[in-house]
N, C-alpha and C positions, 0 to 999 in steps of 0.2 A: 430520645431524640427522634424526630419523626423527620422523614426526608424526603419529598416525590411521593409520599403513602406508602414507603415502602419502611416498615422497622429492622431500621440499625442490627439492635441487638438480634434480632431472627436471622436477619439476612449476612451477618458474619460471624457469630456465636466468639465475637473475640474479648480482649479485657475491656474491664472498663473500671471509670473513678468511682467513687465511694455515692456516687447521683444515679450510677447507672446507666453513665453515658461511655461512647467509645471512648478510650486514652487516646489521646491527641500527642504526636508528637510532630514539631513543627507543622509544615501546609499535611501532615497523614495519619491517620489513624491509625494502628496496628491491630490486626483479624487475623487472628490465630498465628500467630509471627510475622505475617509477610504485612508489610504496609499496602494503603489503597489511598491513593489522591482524591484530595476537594475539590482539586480545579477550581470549576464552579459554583454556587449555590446548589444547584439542580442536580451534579452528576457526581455519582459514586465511586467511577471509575471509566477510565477513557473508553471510547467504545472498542469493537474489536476491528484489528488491522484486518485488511482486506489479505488474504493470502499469500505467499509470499518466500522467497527463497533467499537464502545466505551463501549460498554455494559458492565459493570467493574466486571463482574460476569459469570462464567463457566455456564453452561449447567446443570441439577440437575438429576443426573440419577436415584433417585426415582420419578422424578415427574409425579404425577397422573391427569391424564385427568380429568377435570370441566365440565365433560356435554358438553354443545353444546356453551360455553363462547369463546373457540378461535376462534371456525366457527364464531360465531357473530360479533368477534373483525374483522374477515379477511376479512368480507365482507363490513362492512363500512370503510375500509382502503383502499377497493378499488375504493371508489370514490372520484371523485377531492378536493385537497382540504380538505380533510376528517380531523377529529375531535373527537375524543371518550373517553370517559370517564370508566373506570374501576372505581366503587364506594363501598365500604364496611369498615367494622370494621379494627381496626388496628389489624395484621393477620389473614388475612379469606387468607389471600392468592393472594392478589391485585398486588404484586413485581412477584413472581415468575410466574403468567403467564402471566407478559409481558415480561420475562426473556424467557420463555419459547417459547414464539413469535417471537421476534425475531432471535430464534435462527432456527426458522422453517422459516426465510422470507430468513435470511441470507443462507441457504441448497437450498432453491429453487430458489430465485430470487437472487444470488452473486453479481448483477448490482444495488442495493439501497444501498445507504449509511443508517445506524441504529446508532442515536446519543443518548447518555441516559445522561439526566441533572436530578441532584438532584435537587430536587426544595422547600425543606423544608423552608429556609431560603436563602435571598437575596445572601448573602457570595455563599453558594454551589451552585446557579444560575448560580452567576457569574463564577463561577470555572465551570462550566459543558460546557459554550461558549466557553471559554480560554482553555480546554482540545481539545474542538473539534475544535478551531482556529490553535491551535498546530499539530494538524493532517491533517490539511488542508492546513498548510503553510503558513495560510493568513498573520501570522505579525511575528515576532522576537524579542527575550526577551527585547534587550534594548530598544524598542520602547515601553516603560512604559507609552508615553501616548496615545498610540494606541487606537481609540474605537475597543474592541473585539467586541463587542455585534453586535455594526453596522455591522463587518465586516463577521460576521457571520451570520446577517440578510441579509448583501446584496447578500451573494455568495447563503445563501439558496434560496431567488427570484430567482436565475439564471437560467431560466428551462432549459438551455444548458446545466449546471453541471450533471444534469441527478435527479434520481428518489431519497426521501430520508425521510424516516421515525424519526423524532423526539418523544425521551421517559422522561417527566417530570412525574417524579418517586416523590409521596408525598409530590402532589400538593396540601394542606390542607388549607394554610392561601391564601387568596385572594388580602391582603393586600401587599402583597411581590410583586406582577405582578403591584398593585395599585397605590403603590407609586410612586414619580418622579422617574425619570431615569436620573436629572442630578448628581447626586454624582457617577453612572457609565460609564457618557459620558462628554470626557473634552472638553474642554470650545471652542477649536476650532471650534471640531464636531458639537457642537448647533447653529453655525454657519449656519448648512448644513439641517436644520428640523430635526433633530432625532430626534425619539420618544418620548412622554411626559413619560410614564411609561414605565415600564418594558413590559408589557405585547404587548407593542406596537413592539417589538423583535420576536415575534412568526408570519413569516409573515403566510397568508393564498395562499399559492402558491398552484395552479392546480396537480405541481408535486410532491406535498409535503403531510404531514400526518402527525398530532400532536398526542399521544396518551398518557393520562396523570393518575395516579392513583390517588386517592382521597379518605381523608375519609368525607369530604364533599360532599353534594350533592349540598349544592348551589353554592359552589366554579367551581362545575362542569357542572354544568346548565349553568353558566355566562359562562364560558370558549369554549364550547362547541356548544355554540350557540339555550341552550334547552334539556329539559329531552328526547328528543325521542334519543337521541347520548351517553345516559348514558346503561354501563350495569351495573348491580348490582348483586356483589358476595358477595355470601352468607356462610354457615357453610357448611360442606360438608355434601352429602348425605354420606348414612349409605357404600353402597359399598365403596365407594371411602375413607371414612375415614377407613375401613379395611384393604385397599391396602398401602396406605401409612404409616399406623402403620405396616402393614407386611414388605412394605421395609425399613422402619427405624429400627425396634427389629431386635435385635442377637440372642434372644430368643425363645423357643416354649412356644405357649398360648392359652388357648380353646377360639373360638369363641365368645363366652357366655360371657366369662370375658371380653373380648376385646370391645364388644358390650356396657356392664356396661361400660366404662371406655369414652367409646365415646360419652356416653351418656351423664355422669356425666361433660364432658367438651364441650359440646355443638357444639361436632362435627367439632369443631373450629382447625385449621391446627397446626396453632403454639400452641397452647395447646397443640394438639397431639405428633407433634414436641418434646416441651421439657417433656413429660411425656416419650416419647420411650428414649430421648438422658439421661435423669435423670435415667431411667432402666438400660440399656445400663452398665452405669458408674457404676454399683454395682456390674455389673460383676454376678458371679453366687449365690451372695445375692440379685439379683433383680428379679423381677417378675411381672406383670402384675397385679394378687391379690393380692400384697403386696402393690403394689405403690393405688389402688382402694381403700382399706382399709384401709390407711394411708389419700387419697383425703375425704374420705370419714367422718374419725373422727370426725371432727372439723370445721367449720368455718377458726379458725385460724389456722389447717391444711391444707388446700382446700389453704388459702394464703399464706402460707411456701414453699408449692409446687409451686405454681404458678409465686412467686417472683423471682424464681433461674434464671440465666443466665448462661446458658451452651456453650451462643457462636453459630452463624451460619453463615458458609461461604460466602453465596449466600444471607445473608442481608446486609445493606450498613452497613459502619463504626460508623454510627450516629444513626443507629435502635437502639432498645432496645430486647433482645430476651427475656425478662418476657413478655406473654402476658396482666399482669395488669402493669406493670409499662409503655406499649406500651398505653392501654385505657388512664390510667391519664394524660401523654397527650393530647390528645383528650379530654379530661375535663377539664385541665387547660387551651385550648385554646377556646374551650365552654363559659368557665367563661368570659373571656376576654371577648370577642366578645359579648355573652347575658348572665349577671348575672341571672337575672331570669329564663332563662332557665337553670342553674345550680342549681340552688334553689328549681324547681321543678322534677329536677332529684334526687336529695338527699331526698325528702320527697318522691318519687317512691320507692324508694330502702328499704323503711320498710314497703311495701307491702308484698304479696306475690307475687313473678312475674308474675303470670299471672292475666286476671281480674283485671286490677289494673281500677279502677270505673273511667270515666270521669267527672262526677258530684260532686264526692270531689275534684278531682285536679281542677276542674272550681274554687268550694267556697273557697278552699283557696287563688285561684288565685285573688278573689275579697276582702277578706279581707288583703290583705295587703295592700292596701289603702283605708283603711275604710272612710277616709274626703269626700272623691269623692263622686261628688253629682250624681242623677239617671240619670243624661245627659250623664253622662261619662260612661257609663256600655258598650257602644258599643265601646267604644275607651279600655275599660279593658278587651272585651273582644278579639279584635285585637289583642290587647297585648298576651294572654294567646296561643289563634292560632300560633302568632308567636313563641312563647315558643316549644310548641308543633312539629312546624315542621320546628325546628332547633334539635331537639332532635330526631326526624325520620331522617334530613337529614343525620345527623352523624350516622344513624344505631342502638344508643342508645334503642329504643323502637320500636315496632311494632306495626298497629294498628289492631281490627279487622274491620270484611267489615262493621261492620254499624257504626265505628268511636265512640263509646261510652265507649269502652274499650281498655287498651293497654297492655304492656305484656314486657318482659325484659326478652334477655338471662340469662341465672342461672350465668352464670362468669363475664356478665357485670354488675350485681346486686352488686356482692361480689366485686368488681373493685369499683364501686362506695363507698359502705361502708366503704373501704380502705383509700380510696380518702376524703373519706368525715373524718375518725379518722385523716387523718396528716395532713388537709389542711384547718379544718371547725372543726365543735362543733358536732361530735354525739351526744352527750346528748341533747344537744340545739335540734336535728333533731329528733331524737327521740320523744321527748316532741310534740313539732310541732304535728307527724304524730298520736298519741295517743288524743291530742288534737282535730284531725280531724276527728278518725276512730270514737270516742267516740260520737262527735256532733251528724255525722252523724247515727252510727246505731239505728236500734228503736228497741221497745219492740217485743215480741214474737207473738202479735197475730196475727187471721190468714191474717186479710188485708195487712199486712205488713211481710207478709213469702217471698212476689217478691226481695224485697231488702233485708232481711235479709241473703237471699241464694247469694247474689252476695257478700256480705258482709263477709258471712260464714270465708269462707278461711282465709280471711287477719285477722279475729280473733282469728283464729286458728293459725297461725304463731304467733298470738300478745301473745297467753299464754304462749309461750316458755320462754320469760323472762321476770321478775318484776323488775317495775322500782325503782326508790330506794327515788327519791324525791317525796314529800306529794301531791304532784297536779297533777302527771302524775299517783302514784298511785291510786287516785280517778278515774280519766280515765280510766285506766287498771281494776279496779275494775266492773266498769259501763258496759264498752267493754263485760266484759267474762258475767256478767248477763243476759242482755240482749241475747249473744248469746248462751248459758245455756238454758233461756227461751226456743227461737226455737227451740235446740236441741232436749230438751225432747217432744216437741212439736211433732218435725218430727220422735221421736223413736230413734234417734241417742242416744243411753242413758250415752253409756261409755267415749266418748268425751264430751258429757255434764254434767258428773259425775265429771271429771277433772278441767272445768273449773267453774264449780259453786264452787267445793270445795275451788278453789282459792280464788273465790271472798270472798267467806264467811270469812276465816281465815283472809283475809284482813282487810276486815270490822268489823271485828273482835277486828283487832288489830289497827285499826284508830278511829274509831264509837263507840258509847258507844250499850249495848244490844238493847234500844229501837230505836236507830236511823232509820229510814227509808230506807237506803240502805241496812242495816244488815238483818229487816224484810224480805225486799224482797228477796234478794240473801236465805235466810233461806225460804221462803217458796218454793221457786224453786224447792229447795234442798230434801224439805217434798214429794215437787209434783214426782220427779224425784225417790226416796228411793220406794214410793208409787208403781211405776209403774214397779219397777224392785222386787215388792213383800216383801219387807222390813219393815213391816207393823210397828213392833214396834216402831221401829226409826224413823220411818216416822209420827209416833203419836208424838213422843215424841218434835222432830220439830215444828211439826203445833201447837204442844201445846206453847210454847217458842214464836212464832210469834202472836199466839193470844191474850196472857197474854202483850207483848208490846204494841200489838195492840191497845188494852183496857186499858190501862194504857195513854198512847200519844194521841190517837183519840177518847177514848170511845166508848163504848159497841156498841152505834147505826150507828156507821161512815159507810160508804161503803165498805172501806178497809179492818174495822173488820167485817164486815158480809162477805167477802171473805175468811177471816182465819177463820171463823165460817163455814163456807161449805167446805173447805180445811179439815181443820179437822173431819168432818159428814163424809167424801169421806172414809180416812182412818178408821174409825170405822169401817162402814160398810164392806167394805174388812176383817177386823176381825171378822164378824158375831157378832160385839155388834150393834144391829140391832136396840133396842129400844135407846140407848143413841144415836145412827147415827141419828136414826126418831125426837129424841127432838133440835138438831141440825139445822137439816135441816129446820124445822119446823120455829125456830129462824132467820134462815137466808132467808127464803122465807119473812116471817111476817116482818121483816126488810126493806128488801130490796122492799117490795109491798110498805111501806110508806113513804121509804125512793127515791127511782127510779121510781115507778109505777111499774103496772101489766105487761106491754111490755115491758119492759126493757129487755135485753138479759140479764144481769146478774140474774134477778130476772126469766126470762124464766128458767135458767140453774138450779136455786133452784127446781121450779116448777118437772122439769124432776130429778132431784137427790133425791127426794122425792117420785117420784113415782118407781124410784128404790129400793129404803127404803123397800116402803108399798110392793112390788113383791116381796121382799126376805120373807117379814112375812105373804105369802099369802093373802095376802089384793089386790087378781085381780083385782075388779070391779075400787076401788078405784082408784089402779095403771095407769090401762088403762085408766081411764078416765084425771084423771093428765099427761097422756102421751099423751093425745091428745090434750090436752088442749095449751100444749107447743111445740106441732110438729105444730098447728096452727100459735100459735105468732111466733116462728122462721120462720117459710115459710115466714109470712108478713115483720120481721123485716130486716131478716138477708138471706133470701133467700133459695133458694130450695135444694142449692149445699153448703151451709156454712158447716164446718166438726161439727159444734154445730148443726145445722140442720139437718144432719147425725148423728147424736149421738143418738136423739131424733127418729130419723125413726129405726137404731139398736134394740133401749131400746124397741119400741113398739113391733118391730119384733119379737124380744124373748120373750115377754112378750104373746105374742099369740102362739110364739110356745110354751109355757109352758102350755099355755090353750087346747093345739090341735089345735088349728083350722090352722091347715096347709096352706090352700089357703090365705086368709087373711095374713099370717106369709112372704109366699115363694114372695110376693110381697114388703111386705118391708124388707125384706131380698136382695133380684134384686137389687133395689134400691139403701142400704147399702152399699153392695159389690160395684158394679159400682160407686159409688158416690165417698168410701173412694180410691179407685184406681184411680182415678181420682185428688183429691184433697189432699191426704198427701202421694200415690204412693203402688203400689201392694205390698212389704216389712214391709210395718210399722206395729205396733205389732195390733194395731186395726183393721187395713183391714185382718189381718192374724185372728185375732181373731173372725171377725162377718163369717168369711169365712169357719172354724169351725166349729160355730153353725150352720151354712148356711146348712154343710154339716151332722153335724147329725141330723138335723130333716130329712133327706133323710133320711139315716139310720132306723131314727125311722119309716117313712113310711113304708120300706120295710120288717123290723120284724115284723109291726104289719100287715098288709095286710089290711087294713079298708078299708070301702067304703070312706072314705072321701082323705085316702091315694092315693088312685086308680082314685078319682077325680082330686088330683093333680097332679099323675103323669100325667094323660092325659091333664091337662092345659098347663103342663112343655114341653110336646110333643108339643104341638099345637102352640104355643108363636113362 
């Protein structure tokens, strides 16, 4: 069949009947699968559209500049072939500036065709072909068993059709491209090779360019051909989230509030977004520190707000305009995909977000299959990595640079929590992570201040609420002890005033008086009343912990010789100086037959003794018990232990009490630097040896002595 001079058979190498002519089926011929229209006599197929975009969405004339994100996007667009991934949170912003792009390729370059396929689901896929088959002319409604897909993969290989940018707008599931691709290729077509999957539709043409959002990253690793082709959009910097709340409010609003408000939502677009369009709508009942105040209340304020949908032009039909009902998505298809990486996001979320430990999320990750034998631990721990970074590649978490610790936006925190009340067991989560914080933290002393301090915080959130079942409140209980202990440890006294009180009442009210959890949270408590000058109270404590003590353990336990020097501590601050001295005396004589002479408990006696004997003028004695025990602590516990330092202080003053200045201003140096070093220049003991540091200056300089005058010239000299 001869056509225009131009032959059939050459010019589409497709079937033909037993004559040698094309197969005709109804007004089209089929060429190599895809059909081609008669139209007319003369023409083979319609000619080509004039250029042309599908972009289903306006132009945003607030939209605010990303930094240097579209220069990045427009220079890997410009090489062949090209491939790139936009990767972030669901609304950071990932639609609007490829919206934005192409609206800038379409101004400058009018000769690229810009095709935008939704790509959430296989359905919208297909519909994003079929729009841009329709605008292409490639097939005609009744031709229902038309392959679009082919017919739109063959004309984009055509590099004579000319130049043409492709936009798969959340591209999230991997599976959707995965799948076969015969339920949308009929049975002719497969005839002809078409593609096994979907994905096999996107060809890689020289003149072509795929640009795809995602809030995967491995979906966009695989797609992409590799991380070096992903960008990753983040929260907005601080300018940029000002501009765009300035062009969204109808409103005037100081800086400062505006600032708070960006802060509180993580600087995140569509936050911004419906927090100005929620203003907005109140008209001149709204206000920028009404709506702050209101975010601000509550938790389940913070998610009243966050829930609303106010509607956005410029997002697709299928978005969600809550930015938490946009994340749970994104967690529901998490779940799917890696349960246990949903498992380990729900037990993050009753962290504090930041610091969130990797050494507890590791041990819980191995306890849930506790059967596994020690061979398996590398295969549990694969497991856990994978976990891990499927929850980074969705943007979920962040890590820091030495990978030990992770960190969660403030709204995808409260997202999950959400997520986790309508689709999981908070309580059940809850329990869990109380279960965990609790294993994990340890007691207050000083070897153990390194974890304590990392641990701090998420203790500090865990006081906000009491749980209400028997097991999670022993937990809760243990938690704030413990981290009470430190508190008072490190001088934090009014944070650890809150939560020992908790523990206590707790203990309180589960434990009978002499229980062991009850003693300890109550001596804490004595220690902590003690230090903030409370003397009475703080006797009357230590006396209640010593009387269980003695009761449960007896008189000679270790435990009781602890609430036996607990209490000597508080005496003496009272200036009952003789009942402090028979005390002490008890708990040294104790603790010598009960631990040995070295012992550091038994050292501490030795040195609180010689405290004792200093208030009641008993120098010789004092100092020589003060050295006695600045020796074993050197030996046992080291040169830099804050008990080591305690011991250098007591001697310190002890000799400026004597005069002898030079002797004093040395271990005074010492003191100072040591305790600044070791519990930090603020704490009330380094504030306090720092004091006496300072009046025995003083006293040199009122008194002018020769021995004064030898010190200052040592103090010169040094």
């Amino acid at each position: 069949m001869q056509t225009s001079g131009i032959d059939a058979r050459n010019a589409f190498g497709g079937r033909y009947d037993s004559h040698g002519a094309p197969q005709l089926l109804g007004n089209s011929f089929y060429t190599d699968g895809a059909p081609v229209y008669l139209g007319s006599s003369s023409a083979l197929r319609p000619p080509r559209p004039e250029p042309f975009s599908t972009v289903p969405f306006s132009q945003d004339p607030d939209f605010v500049n990303r930094g240097a994100i579209l220069d990045q996007l427009r220079a890997v667009c410009m090489c062949p072939a090209a491939r790139v991934a936009l990767v972030g949170l669901g609304g950071v912003g990932k639609s609007q500036l490829v919206i934005q792009y192409s609206y800038q390729v379409r101004e400058k370059s009018p000769q690229i065709y810009i095709f935008w396929v939704h790509a959430s689901t296989r359905a919208r896929f297909e519909e994003g072909y079929r729009t841009i088959a329709d605008r292409l002319d490639l097939a005609r409604p009744e031709d229902s068993d038309a392959n679009i897909l082919r017919m739109v993969r063959n004309w984009l290989c055509e590099e004579k059709n000319g130049r043409w940018i492709m936009i798969l707008d959340n591209m999230d599931d991997a599976a959707i491209l995965k799948d076969s691709a015969d339920e949308a290729v009929p049975h002719s077509a497969r005839q002809h090779q078409a593609p096994a999957t979907l994905e096999g539709f996107l060809p890689q043409a020289p003149h072509g360019c795929v640009i795809l959002t995602s809030r995967s990253e491995d979906v966009a690793s695989w797609l992409t051909g590799g991380h070096k082709n992903i960008i990753r959009v983040g929260p907005m910097a601080e300018k940029e989230g000002l501009d765009i709340l300035s062009n969204k409010l109808n409103i005037q609003y100081s800086e400062g509030t505006a600032l708070a408000l960006l802060e509180a939502v993580d600087y995140m677009p569509l936050a911004i977004t419906q927090a100005a369009a929620y203003i907005n709508r109140l008209g001149p009942r709204g206000s920028v520190q009404k709506y702050l105040e209101h975010f601000q209340r509550s938790e389940r304020s913070r998610a009243n707000l966050l829930h609303r949908d106010l509607g956005d032009i410029r997002r697709d039909r299928d978005a969600l305009h809550s930015i938490l009902v946009t994340w749970q998505i994104s967690f529901n298809q998490m779940r799917d995909e890696r349960s246990s990486a949903a498992n380990l996001l729900s037990l993050m979320s009753f962290f504090d977000r930041q610091g969130i430990p990797e050494f507890i999320l590791r041990s819980y990750a191995r306890n849930q299959n506790p059967a596994a034998d020690a061979g398996s631990d590398l295969d549990g721990d694969l497991e856990f990595e994978d976990d891990l970074a499927t929850l980074r590649g969705y943007g979920l978490i962040t890590m820091n640079v030495h990978g030990e610790a992770f960190e969660m936006h403030r709204l995808v925190q409260l997202a999950t929590r959400k997520w986790i009340e309508r689709y999981s067991d908070i309580d059940r989560w809850r329990q869990v992570f109380l279960k965990c914080l609790s294993t994990a933290y340890p007691t207050g002393e000083y070897e153990q201040w390194s974890r304590c301090e990392v641990l701090f915080p998420h203790a500090t959130v865990t006081a906000a609420e009491e749980p209400t079942d028997p097991e999670s409140l022993r937990d809760w209980s243990r938690i704030l002890t413990n981290a009470a202990w430190y508190a008072v440890a490190k001088g934090r006294y009014e944070v650890g005033k809150s939560m020992v009180h908790k523990a206590v009442s707790t203990h309180e009210r589960i434990f009978e008086e002499e229980h062991a959890a009850t003693r300890w949270s109550l001596s804490i408590y004595a220690e902590l009343l003690r230090c903030q000058g409370k003397y009475e109270a703080a006797e009357e404590m230590s006396r209640r912990v010593l009387k269980g003590s003695e009761k449960v353990l007896g008189a000679d336990h270790p435990d009781t010789l602890t609430s036996v020097s607990s209490l000597a501590g508080v005496l003496r601050y009272q200036g009952k100086h003789g009942a402090a001295e028979k005390m002490n005396r008890r708990a040294l004589e104790g603790r010598e037959k009960a631990l040995g002479a070295d012992h550091p408990d038994t050292l501490t006696s030795v040195s609180n003794l010689a405290g004792v004997l200093r208030y009641q003028g008993k120098y010789d004695t004092a100092e020589e018990m003060n050295r006695r025990a600045l020796k074993g602590s050197e030996k046992v516990l080291g040169a830099d232990h804050p008990d080591t330092l305690t011991t250098v202080y007591c001697l310190a003053y002890l000799l400026h009490q004597r005069k002898r200045y030079i002797e004093a201003e040395h271990f005074y140096r010492r003191a100072s630097s040591g305790f600044g070093q070791a519990l930090g220049e603020n704490h009330p003991t380094t504030a306090a040896c720092s004091r006496h540091y300072s009046s025995m200056h003083q006293e040199q300089n009122s008194r002018g002595d020769c021995e004064g005058s030898e010190l200052r010239e040592a103090y010169c000299t040094e």
